[in-house]
N, C-alpha and C positions, 0 to 999 in steps of 0.2 A: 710501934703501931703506925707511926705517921711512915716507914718507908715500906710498909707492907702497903698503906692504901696510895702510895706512889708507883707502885709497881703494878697493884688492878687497876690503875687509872691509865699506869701506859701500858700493860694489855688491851687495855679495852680500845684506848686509842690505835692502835696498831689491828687488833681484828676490825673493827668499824673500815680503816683506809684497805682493808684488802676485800671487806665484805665491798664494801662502797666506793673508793677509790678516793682519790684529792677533791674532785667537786661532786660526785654523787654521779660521774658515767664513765668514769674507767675502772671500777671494781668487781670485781669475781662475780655478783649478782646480777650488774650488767649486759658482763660478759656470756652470762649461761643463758640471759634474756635475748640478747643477739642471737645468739648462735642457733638456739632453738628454731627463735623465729623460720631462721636461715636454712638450717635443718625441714623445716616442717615446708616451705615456700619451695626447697628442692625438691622436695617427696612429692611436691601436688605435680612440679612438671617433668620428674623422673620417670614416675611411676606408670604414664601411658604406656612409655616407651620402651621400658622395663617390660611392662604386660605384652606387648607387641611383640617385642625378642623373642620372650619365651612362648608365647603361644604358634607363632610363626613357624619353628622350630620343631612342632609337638606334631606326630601323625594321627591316626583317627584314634587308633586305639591311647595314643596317651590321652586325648581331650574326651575323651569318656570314663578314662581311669580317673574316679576320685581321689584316688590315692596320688597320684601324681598332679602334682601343685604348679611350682616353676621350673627345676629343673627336666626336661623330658628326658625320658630311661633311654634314648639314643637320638640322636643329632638328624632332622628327617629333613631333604631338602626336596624334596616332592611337591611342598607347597609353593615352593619359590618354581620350582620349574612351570609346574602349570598358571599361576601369575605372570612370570614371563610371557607363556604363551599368548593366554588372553588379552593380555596389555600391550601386545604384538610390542615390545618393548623398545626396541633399538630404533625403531620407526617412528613411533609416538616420542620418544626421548630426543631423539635428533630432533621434530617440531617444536616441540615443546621449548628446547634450549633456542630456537629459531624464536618461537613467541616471544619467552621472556627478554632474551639478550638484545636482539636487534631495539626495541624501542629503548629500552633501560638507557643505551648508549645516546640516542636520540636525546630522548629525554631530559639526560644527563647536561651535556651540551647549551641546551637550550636553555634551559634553567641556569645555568651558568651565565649565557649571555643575559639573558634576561635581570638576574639578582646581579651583577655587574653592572647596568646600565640604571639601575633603581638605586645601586649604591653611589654610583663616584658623582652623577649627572642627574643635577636642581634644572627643571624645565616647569612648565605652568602644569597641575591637573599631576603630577607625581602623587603627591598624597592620596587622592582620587583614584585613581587608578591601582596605586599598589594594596589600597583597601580594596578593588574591583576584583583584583590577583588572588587576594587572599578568600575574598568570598567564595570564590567558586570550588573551595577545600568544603565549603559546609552546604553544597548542594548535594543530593545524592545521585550518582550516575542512573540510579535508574529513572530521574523525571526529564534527562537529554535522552534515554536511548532509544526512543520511538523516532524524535528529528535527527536522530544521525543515521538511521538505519535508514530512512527514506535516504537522506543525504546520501549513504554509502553508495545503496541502490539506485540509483540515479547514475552515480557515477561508475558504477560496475565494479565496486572496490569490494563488496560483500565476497566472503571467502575466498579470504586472501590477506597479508600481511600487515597493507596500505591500511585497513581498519585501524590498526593499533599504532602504524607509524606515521599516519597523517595528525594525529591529534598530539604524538609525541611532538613532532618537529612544530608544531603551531602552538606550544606551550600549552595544551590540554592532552595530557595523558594520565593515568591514573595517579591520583594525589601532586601531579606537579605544583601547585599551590606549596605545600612546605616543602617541596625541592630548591623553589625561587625562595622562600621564607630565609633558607640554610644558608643562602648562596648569599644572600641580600647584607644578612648578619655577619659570614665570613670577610666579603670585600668589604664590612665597613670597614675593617680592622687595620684595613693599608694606611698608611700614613700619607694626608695629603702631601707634607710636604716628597715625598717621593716619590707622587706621580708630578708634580710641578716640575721636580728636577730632570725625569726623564724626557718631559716634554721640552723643556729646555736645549735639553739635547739632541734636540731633532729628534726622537719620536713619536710616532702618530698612533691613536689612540690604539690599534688592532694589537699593534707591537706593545704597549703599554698593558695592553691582556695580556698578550701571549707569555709576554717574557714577566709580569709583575704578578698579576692576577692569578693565572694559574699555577705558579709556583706556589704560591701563599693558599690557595684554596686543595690542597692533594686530600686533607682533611672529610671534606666537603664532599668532592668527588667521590670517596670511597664510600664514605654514609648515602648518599643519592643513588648510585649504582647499587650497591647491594640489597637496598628495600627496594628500591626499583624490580631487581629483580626477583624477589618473592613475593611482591605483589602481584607483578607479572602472572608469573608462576601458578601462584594460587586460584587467579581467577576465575571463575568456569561463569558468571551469569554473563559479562559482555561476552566472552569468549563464545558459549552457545550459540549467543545469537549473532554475533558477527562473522564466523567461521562456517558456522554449518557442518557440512561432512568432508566439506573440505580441507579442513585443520584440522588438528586433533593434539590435545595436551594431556598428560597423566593423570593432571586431576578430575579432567573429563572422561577420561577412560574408567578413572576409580568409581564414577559417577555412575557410568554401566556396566561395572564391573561383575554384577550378579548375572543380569541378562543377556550379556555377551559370552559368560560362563556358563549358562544354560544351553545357550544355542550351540555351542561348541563342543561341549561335552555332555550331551544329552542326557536324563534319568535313564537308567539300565544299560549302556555303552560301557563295556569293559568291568559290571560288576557294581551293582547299586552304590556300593561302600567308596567303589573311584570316583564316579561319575559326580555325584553330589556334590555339591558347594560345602563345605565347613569355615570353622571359625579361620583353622591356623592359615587356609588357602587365604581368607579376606585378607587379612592381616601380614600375609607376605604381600599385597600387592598393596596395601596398606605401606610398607616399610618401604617397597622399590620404588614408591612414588614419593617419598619424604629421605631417600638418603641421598640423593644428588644435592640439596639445600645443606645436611646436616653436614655434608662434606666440605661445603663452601665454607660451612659458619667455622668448622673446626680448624681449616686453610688460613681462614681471614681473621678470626675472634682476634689475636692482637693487634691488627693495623685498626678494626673495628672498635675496640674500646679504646685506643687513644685516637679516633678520630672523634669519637664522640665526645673525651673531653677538651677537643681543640674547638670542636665548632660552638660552644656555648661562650667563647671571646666577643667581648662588643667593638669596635671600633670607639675612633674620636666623637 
């Protein structure tokens, strides 16, 4: 009797550590609780993009066939073509990469110098000041963009570049606030004593960047540039109004993407059924304006995930 109830005792103890694990969050319950979660968190941001593929793909008669769900009964690129058209693509795309890239790089830079000079160098008003730096993350651009637009205008910089790279290079471009934040926390991490040493040996502080600083920060660098650039990227309200008809970015185009597509292919031009706007046409021009980013992020997601967990180091 007594080794039968030793044996359901260490049953039980043995299912209990696989249902539950050694402290209650490595066990099989756990595990299916994870995973779900992780499961269901994929599906929410799968799932657009999923829908997007397939409707994109779908011609007229599949997006009226009920019966036809996600797969479409034949692969239609018709919608991608006249998307192209309207979004006059390779045009818009080449500004576009012009919008985003040129500040990001600025940006970049500055920020750099900036969270460098907040890191290594105690001067009067630093504290002041790098709380002044960081407030201006919790302003919203749109209570400056009435005085900058006169500012722009004024100086003939409205539609045109200079809108986006004058505030880059003076440490106000969009979000630079946690670009300096990233950079500030990075260069704590240098060891005094090894800028002491380098100074020691004759060099001066540029050279102390160049050669210490930015080696240690590549981290940083990559995280800064690449939200850099889909901020960029994304923006259409400064954009609108600094640019005018002069610029033009894809997600600005996506923006008049219906009434550019009216005027271009007018109701009854080539047959009511061509003419007209549908789903699958939005939705490819929908996709050609989100796969230049998704390319990026597939390019870079590993230099991207261990740079994010380099940049959460503190220094001394």
């Amino acid at each position: 009797m007594e080794k039968v109830l030793k044996k359901r005792e260490s049953r039980w103890i043995k299912t209990k550590r696989f249902l539950l694990g050694m402290n209650g969050m490595d066990g099989f319950l756990m595990k299916v609780v994870i995973y779900s979660l992780l499961i269901g968190i994929g599906f929410v941001f799968l799932y657009p993009i999923l829908y997007m593929v397939s409707y994109s793909f779908k011609d007229l008669d599949d997006l009226l066939n009920a019966s036809v769900s996600w797969i479409p009964s034949k692969w239609y690129v018709g919608n991608f073509e006249r998307a192209y058209e309207v979004l006059d693509y390779m045009k818009t795309f080449g500004q576009t990469l012009i919008v985003a890239i040129l500040p990001s790089v600025l940006q970049m830079f500055v920020a750099a110098v900036v969270g460098y000079g907040f890191a290594l160098y105690n001067f009067r008003g630093k504290s002041v000041l790098l709380v002044l730096v960081l407030a201006t993350f919790v302003i919203p651009p749109q209570v400056t963009v009435i005085p900058r637009y006169i500012l722009f205008n004024e100086f003939g910089m409205l539609g045109s570049i200079s809108s986006y790279a004058l505030p880059a290079i003076l440490g106000q471009g969009l979000n630079s606030a946690i670009f300096i934040l990233i950079f500030y926390q990075t260069f704590r991490a240098i060891p005094k004593s090894l800028v002491e040493a380098a100074r020691l040996d004759g060099a001066n502080e540029f050279k102390i960047f160049y050669r210490i600083g930015l080696s240690m920060a590549t981290s940083a660098f990559i995280i800064t540039f690449l939200f850099s650039v889909v901020w960029y990227w994304n923006e259409t309200y400064l954009a609108s109004i600094y640019f005018g008809d002069s610029l033009t970015t894809l997600p600005l185009q996506l923006q008049k993407f219906v009434a550019a597509y009216n005027n271009m292919f007018p109701a009854g031009q080539g047959g009511a059924a061509l003419s007209s706007i549908n789903e699958g046409i939005e939705l490819a021009a929908t996709l050609l304006t989100i796969i230049p980013l998704l390319i990026i992020y597939f390019i870079a997601q590993k230099w991207f995930v261990q740079s994010i967990d380099k940049s959460g180091i503190t220094g001394e």
